[in-house]
C-alpha positions in Angstrom: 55.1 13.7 3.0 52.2 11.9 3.6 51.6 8.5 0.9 48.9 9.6 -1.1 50.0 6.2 -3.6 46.6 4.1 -3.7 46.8 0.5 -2.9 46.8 -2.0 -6.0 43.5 -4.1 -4.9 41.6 -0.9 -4.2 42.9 0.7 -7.4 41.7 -2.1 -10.0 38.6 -2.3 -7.9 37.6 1.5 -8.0 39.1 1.7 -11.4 36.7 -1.3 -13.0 33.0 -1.2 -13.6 30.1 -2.3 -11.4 26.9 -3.6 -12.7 25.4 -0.6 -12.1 28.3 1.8 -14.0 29.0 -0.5 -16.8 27.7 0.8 -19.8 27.7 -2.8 -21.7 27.1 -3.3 -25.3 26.9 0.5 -25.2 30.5 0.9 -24.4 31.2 1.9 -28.2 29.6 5.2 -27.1 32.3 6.2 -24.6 35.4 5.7 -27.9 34.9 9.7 -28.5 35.2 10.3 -24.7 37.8 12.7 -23.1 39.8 11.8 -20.7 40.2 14.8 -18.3 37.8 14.2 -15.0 36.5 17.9 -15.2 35.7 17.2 -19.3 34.0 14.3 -18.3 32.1 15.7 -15.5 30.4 18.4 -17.7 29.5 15.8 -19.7 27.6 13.8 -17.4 25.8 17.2 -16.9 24.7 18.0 -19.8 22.7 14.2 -20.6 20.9 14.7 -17.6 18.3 17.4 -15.9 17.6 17.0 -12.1 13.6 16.7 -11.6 13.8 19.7 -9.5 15.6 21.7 -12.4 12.4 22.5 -14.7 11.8 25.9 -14.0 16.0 26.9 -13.6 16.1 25.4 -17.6 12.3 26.5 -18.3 11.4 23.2 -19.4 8.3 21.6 -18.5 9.7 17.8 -17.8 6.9 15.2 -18.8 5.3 13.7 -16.2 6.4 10.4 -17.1 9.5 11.2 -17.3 9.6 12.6 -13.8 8.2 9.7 -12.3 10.1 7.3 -14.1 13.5 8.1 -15.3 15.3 8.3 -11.8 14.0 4.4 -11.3 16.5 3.5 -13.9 19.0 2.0 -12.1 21.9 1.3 -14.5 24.4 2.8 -16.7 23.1 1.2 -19.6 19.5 1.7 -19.5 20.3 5.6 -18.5 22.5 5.7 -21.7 19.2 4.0 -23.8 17.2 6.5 -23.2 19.5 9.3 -23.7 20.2 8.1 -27.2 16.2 7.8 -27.9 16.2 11.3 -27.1 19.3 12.0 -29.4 21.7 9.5 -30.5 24.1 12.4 -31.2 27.6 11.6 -29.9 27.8 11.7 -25.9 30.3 14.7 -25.6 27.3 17.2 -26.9 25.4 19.2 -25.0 21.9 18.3 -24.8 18.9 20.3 -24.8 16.6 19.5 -21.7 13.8 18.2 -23.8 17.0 15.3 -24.4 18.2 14.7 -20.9 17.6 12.2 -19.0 15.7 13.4 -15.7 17.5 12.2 -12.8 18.6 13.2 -9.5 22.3 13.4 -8.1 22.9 10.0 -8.1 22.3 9.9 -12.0 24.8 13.1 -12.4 27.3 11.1 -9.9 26.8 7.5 -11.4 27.1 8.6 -15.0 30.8 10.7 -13.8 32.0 7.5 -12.2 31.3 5.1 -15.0 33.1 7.6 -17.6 36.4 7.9 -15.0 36.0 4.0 -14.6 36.3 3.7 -18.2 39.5 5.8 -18.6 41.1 4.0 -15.9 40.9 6.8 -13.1 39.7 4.9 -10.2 36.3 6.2 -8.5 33.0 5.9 -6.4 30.2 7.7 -5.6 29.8 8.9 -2.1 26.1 9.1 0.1 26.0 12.3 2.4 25.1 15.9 3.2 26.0 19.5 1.5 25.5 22.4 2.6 25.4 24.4 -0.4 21.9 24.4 -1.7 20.7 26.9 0.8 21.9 29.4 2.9 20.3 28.3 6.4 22.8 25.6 7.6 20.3 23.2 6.3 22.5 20.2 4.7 20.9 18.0 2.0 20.7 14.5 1.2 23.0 14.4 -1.6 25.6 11.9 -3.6 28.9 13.3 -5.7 31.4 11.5 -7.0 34.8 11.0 -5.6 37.7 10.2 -7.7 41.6 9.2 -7.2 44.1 12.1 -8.0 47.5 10.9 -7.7 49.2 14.2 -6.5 46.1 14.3 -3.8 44.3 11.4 -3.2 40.5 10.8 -3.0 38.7 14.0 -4.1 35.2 15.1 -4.3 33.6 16.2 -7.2 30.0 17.5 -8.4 28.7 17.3 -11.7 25.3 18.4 -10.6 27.3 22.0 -10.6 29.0 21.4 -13.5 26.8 23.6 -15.6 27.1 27.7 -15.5 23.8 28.3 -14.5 23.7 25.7 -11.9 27.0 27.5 -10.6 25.2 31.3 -11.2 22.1 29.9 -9.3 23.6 28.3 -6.0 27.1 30.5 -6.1 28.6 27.7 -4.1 32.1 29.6 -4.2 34.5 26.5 -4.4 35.5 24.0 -7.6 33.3 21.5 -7.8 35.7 18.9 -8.9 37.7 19.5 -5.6 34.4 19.8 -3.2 35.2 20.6 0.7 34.4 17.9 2.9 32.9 20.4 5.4 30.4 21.3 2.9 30.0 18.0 1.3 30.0 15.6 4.6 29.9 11.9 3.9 27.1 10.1 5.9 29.5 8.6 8.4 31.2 11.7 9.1 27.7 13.7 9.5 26.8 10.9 12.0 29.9 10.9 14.2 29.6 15.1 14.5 26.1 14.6 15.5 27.1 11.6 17.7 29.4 13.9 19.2 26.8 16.9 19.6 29.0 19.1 17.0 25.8 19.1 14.8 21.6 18.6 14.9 20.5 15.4 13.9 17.2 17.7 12.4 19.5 19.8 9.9 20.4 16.7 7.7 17.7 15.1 5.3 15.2 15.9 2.9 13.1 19.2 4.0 10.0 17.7 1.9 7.2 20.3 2.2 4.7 17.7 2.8 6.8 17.0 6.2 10.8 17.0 6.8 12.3 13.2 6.6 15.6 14.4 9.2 17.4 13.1 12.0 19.5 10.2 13.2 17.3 7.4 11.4 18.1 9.4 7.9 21.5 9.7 7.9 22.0 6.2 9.7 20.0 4.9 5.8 22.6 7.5 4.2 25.9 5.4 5.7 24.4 2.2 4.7 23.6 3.7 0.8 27.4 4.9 1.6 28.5 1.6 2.4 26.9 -0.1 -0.6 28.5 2.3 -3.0 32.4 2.0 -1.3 31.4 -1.9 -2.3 30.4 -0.6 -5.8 26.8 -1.3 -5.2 25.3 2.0 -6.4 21.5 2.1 -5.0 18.8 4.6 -5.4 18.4 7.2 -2.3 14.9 5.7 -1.8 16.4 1.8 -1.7 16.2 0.1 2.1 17.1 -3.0 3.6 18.9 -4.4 6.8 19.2 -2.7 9.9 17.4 0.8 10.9 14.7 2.5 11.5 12.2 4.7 10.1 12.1 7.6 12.6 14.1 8.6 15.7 11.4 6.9 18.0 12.4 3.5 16.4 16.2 4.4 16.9 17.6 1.7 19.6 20.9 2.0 21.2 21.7 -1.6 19.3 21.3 0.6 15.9 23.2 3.5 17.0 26.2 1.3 17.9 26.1 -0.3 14.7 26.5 2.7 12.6 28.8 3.9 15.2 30.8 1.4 13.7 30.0 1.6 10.3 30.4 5.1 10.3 33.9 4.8 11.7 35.3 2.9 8.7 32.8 4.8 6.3 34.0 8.7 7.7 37.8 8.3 6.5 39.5 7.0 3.9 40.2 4.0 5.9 40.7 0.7 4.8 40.1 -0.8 1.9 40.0 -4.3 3.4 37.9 -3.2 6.4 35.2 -1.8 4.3 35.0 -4.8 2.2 34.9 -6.6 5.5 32.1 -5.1 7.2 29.8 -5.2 4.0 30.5 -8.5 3.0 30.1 -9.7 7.0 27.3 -7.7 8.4 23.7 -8.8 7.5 22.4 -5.6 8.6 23.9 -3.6 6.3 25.0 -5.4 3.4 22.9 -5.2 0.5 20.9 -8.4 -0.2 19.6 -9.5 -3.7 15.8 -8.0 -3.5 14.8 -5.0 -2.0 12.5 -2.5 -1.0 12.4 0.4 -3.4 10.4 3.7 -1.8 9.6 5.2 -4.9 8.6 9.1 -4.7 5.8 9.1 -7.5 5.2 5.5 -8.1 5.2 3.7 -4.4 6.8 1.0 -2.7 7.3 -2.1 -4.6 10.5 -5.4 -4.2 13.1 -5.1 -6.9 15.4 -8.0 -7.6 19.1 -6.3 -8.0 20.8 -8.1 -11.3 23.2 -10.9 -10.4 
């Protein structure tokens, strides 16, 4: 039998808040909280709409809110707003005109900070799934991965954590116990297409103003992967260090670095290397300020808090 027990260092570390999950002086909010990862998961859901969800829950999301909400970039702030909206307790279900519009790292973050606060150790993982379409296409997308002590790291969705989010995509697996072939982390997506297993154009965002795929995508996704295995939880649209911003500006310099980085990234690895290669390399650990490639509101430096 394999042994699935989870290192000490790695479990306090996964287990504790970042600055980014902690929900602060708002903590009080989480007393009425269940303790059961699929509970909390459904939870998360229902606080939060995905921008692209308006017509699915027939609600026409603000403008403002669509530009703005998914810039929020902690725990707390998210929770503030929810409880503007409706400061009923967090365990009930929402209408969407009282969600907080985010994307999947909002559904993902929000998970993690409610495991964290129970003590189950967790992260949420940068990569690709597969099962938002049916043409092999496989999105930028984040879930949450969590400890289970009879199986070890597991994926989990809270996006699909909703019955009409399951009815609509009809994904045909649990979503608290995603497949890692049709959720790939961004290092394991980069060492199939590395390999020629995969094509580099089937992972990204199909925008319909112009795709943003290939190898200089999912190289960004691994370091947004790395950052978050360090508990530094960034927006999708955050960059910094080392890459490019198409395939022409791909070098072989870059490709060997996230050769590297995708090697410790892919598996579950160590606990120590990871911590190594993001507290060491200045190409792909995440600095204080960065650059913040907002979808509706443009590019602007954002100073991370301390």
């Amino acid at each position: 039998m394999p042994d699935l027990s989870l290192p000490p260092d790695a479990a306090a570390f996964y287990a504790s808040h970042s600055p980014f999950s902690d929900p602060g002086d708002l903590t009080p909010l989480y007393a009425a909280l269940p303790a059961d990862p699929r509970q909390l998961a459904r939870v998360a859901r229902d606080l939060t709409v995905h921008r692209l969800e308006g017509e699915l829950f027939e609600y026409a999301i603000p403008r403002d809110r669509l530009h703005n909400d998914a810039e929020t970039r902690y725990v707390d702030d998210i929770l503030r707003i929810v409880i503007a909206r409706n400061d009923a307790p967090l365990s009930q279900r929402r209408g969407p005109g009282e969600r907080f519009v985010g994307i999947c790292r909002d559904f993902a973050l929000l998970h993690c900070s409610f495991l964290r606060h129970v003590g189950i150790p967790a992260r949420i993982r940068s990569g690709f799934a597969d099962y938002f379409g049916e043409d092999g296409f496989h999105y930028d997308h984040v879930v949450t991965e969590y400890w289970d002590p009879a199986r070890g790291w597991l994926l989990a969705d809270p996006e699909l954590a909703d019955p009409l989010v399951l009815e609509t995509h009809r994904v045909g697996f649990d979503y608290m116990d995603v497949p890692r072939d049709r959720f790939q982390v961004a290092g394991d997506a980069w060492r199939r297409i590395r390999a020629g297993d995969a094509d580099p154009k089937s992972y990204g965002l199909p925008l319909p103003e112009g795709p943003l795929v290939g190898e200089w995508f999912v190289a960004g996704s691994i370091r947004l992967d790395l950052a978050a295995l360090n508990k530094v939880e960034m927006l999708l649209w955050d960059v910094w260090g080392v890459g490019a911003g198409d395939d022409e500006g791909m070098t072989d310099a870059i490709r060997e670095l996230y050769d590297g980085a995708a090697r410790v990234t892919a598996e579950d690895g160590s606990f120590t290397a990871v911590r190594e290669l993001f507290a060491e390399n200045d190409g792909l650990r995440t600095p204080r300020t960065v650059t913040s490639l907002a979808p509706f509101n443009g590019p602007s430096e954002v100073t991370l808090r301390g």
